[in-house]
N, C-alpha and C positions, 0 to 999 in steps of 0.2 A: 550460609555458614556463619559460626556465632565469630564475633570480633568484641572486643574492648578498648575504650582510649582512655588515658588520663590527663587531664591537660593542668596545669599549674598556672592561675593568673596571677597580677597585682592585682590586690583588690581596688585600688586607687588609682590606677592608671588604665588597668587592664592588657598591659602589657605579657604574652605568653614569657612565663620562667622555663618550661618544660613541656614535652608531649614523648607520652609512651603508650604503645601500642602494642596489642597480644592477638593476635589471629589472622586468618588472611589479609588481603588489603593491605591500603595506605591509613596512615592516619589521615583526619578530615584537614587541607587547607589551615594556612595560618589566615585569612579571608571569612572564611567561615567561623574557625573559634572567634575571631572578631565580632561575627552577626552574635554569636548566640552570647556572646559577653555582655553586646549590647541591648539583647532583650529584658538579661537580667537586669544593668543596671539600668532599666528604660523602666522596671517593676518599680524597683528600689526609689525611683524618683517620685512614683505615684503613691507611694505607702504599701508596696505589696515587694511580699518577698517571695520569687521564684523558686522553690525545691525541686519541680522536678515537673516533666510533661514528655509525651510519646509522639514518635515520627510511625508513619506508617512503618519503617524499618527497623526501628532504635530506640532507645527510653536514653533519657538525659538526666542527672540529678546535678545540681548546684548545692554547695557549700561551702560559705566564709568561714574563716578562722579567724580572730585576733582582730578583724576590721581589716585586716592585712594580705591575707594568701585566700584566694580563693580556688576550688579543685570545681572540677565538672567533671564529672564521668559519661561518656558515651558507653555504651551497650548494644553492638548489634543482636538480631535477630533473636535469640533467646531473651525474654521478658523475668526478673526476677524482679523478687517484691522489696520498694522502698526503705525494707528496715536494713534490708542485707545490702544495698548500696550505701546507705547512710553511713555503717558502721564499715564498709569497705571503705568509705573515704575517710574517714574519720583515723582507721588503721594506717593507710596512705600522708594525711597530717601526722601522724604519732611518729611514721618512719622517718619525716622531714627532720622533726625534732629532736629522735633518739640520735641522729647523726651531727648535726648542725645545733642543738639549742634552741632552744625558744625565742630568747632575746635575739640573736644571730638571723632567724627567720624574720621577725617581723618589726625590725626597728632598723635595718637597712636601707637606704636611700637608693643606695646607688643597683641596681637593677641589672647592670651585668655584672657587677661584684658576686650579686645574689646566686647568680645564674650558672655560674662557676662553682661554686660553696655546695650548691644543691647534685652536683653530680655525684659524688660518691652514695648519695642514696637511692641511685637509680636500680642497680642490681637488687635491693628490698622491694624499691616498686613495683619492678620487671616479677620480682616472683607473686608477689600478693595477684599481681593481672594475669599471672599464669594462673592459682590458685581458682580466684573468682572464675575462669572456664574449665573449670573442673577438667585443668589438665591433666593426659594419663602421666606424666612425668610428675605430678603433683598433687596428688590423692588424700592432700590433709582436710581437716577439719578443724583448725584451731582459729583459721580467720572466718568461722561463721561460728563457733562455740562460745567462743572470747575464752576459751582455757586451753593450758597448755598439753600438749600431745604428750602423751606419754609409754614408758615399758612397763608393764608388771615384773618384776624380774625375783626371780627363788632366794637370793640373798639379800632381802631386801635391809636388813638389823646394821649385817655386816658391810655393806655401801654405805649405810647413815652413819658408822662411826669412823668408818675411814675419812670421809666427807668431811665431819667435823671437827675431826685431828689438821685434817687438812685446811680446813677452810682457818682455824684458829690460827696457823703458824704465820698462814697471809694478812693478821691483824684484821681480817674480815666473817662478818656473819655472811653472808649470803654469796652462797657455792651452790652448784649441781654439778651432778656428772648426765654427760649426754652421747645418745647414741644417734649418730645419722641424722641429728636436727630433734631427737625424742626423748626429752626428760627419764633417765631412771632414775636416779636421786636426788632432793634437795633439801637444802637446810630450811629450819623454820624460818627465818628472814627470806630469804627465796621467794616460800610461797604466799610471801603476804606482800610482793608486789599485785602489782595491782594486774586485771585482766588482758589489760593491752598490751603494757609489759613483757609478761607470761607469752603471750601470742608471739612479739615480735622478736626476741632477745633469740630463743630457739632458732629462728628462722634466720638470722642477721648469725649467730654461729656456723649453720647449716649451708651457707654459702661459699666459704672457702673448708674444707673439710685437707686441702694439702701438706697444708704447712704444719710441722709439729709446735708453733710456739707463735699467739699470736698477745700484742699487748695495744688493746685499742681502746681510744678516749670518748664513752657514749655519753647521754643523756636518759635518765630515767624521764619518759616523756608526763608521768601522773606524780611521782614522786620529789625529782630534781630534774625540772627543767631544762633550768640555767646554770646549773655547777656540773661537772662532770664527774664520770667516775674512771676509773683506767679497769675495762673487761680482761682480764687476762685467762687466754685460754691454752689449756696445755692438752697435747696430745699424748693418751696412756697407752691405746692401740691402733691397729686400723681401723677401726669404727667407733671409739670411746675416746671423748675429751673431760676433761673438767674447767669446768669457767669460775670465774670469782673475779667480782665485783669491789674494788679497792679502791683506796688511795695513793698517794704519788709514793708509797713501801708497799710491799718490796719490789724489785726487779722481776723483768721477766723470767731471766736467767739466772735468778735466785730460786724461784717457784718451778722451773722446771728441774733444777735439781733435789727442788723438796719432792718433790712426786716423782723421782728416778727411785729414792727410798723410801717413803712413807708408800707407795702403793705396791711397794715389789712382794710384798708375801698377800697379796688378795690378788696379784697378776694372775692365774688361774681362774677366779670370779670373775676376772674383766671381760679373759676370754671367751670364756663360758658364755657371756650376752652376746655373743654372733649367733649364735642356734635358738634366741627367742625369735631370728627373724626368717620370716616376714610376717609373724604372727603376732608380736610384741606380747605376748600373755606366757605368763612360765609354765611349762608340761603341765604339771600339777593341776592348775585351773582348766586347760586347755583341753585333756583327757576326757573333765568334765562335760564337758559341751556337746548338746546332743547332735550325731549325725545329721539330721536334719535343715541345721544352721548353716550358710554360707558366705555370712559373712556380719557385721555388729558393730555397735559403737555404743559406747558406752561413756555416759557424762558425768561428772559430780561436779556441781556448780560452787557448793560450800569449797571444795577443796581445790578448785580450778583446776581439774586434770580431765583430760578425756583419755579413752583408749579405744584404737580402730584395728580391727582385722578382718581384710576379705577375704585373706586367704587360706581358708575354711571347704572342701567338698570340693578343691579347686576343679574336675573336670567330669563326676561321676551325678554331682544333682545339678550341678547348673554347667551343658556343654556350651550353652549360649551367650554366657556372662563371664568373662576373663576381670580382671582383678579391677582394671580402670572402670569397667560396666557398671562393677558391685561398687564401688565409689563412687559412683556419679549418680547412681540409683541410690541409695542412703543419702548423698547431698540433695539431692531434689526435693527426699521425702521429710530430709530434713527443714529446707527454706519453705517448704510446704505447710508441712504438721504444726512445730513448733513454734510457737509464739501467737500465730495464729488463730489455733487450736489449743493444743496446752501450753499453759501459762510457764513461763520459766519459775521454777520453784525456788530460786535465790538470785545471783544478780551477773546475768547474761549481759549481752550488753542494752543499755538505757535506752533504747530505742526501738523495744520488742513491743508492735501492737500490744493493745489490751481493749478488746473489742467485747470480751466476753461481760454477760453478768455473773457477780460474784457469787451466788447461790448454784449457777449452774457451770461450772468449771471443770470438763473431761477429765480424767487419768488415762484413757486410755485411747489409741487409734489407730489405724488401719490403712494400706493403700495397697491395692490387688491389681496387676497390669499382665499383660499376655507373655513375659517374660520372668516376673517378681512377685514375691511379697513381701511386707515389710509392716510389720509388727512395731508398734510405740506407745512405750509404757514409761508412765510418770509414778516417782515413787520418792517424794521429795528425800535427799536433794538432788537426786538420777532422773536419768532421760536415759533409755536404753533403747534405741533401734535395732533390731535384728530382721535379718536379708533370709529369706525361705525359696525354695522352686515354687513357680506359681502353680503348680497342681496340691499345694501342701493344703486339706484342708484348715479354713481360719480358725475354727476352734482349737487344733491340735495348734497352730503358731502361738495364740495365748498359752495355751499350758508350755510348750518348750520357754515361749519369751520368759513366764514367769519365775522357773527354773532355772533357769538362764541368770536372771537381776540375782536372786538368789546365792548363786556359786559365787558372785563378784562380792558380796554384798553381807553373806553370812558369818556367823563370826562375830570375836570382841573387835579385833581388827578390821575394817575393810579391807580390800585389795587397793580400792582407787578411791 
């Protein structure tokens, strides 16, 4: 059975900050993260630095941050490739910081002080190690994309100018409105944080979904560190908030009565976005899509957005693949294909092999199993996987795939 650990060192003492765990089992002994602590610093002594080496059962990766916090990720049984541990730890650092600061993380002495400070970013961690075993409770793509999940949704004009009415009144540029953890609108400041950002900001909303009124002190972990912002998130329905990104103005409960009125004549539109799901793509597009399809993901890297739907032919071409299947088959083919394979056409994250020669650099690839196929076509700045019945023949998969990038893609507008 697959497992994951994440263990939080000092990098200068080796002292455990944290251990979290996602799948059967215990986590490993505080005994043992001590051995493998001290293998790395035993490298580190000789002039070699540790990344990463395999147990007959488990793959290990090692990462410092700052001279200061070190992460080691355990991985059982399932083997995934280097770039996608790298960049899960790396996410894992970024969630320390989006809560706690930079300066706060690694200029501390005192080690239970630390150890305390660090708990409220456990539930971010808890999910990113769900995430990484392609749990069915967690079917996203944004922590292997580095861009943000998103809805297509039919009013998209009329969300942007509410948004920006909105977001102006809070003395801030950067707003979205989000559905269930999934970007449908955001302003230009928004989408020019940076990839990790994007990834984590969604996810870190997407955890308390109860309360109608939330007013919390982050850190932009690429942008602002060390200063904070006050994330203020207001609830419009049961499944739609809007977040904005501020300073010490206004109140919570000044911005929750600004969106009691400024959103009440598009309340209709709001609601309207419960019937994009579980498809997140609006009719319109969706109509388009040829029966054959079962399920797609669709990237644009220039614009950090992705959009995922499995729930596509749910039980008539694939009796054998239920929703979490068709997601875990796309993430496979994904930490498979891409990067490996085709080169990410803009800026995934920094850690994506490039193994290829430049002269000979695929658009396009394949992967055919007794259950699937899965179609992947590069078309800068898109990466488009789509999920087929494996009796589909592969040349009929290219022509629907290409038609497919197409409907998203055609247009003065994109879609995504």
């Amino acid at each position: 059975m697959a497992w994951c650990t994440v263990v939080g060192l000092s990098a200068s003492s080796g002292v455990p900050l944290f251990v979290r765990h996602a799948g059967p089992g215990k986590p490993p002994a505080y005994a043992l993260i001590g051995s493998l602590n001290g293998v790395h610093v035993f490298g580190e002594s000789h002039g070699v630095t540790l990344c990463s080496t395999r147990t007959s059962n488990a793959t290990l990766t090692w990462k410092t941050y700052h001279d200061s916090i070190r992460l080691v990720l355990i991985r059982g049984s399932e083997v995934v490739g280097d770039s996608c541990d790298n960049r899960l730890l790396d996410l894992m650092f970024a969630s320390l910081v989006l809560i706690q600061g930079l300066d706060n993380l690694t200029s501390g002495t005192n080690i239970e002080r630390l150890k305390r400070e660090i708990r409220p970013s456990y539930l971010l961690l808890d999910e990113l190690l769900s995430r990484a075993m392609s749990s069915s409770n967690n079917p996203g793509f944004s922590h292997l994309t580095g861009c943000a999940e998103c809805v297509i949704p039919p009013d998209q004009h009329l969300l942007q100018s509410e948004l920006e009415k909105y977001a102006e009144g809070a003395d801030s540029s950067c707003a979205c409105v989000m559905m269930n953890g999934q970007v449908v609108s955001g302003t230009r400041s928004f989408w020019s944080l940076s990839h990790t950002e994007l990834v984590l900001l969604p996810l870190l909303v997407a955890l308390n979904t109860s309360t109608v009124g939330r007013d919390l002190p982050i850190y932009l972990p690429d942008k602002s560190p060390n200063v904070p912002f006050r994330m203020l998130v207001v609830k419009l329905t049961g499944h739609v908030s809007v977040v904005t990104l501020c300073g010490p103005t206004p109140s919570l409960s000044e911005m929750m009565r600004s969106a009691s009125s400024l959103w009440a004549p598009v309340y209709q539109v709001l609601e309207s976005l419960t019937t994009l799901m579980p498809w997140n793509i609006a009719p319109s597009l969706l109509s388009q899509i040829d029966n054959s399809v079962i399920g797609l993901v669709l990237i644009n890297y220039d614009h950090k957005k992705c959009v995922c739907c499995v729930h596509l032919s749910e039980d008539s071409k694939s009796p054998s693949l239920n929703a979490a299947k068709k997601s875990a088959a796309l993430q496979s083919v994904y930490r498979t294909v891409v990067g490996s394979l085709l080169q990410p056409p803009a800026m995934p994250p920094d850690d994506f092999p490039s193994r290829l020669h430049p002269d000979h650099t695929p658009l396009e690839s394949y992967v055919s199993t007794d259950n699937y196929k899965v179609y992947v076509m590069q078309s800068s700045p898109y990466h488009l996987l789509v999920l087929y019945p494996p009796a589909l023949p592969i040349q009929i998969a290219r022509r629907v795939t290409l038609r497919t990038l197409a409907i998203f893609t055609k247009g003065k507008v994109p879609k995504i």
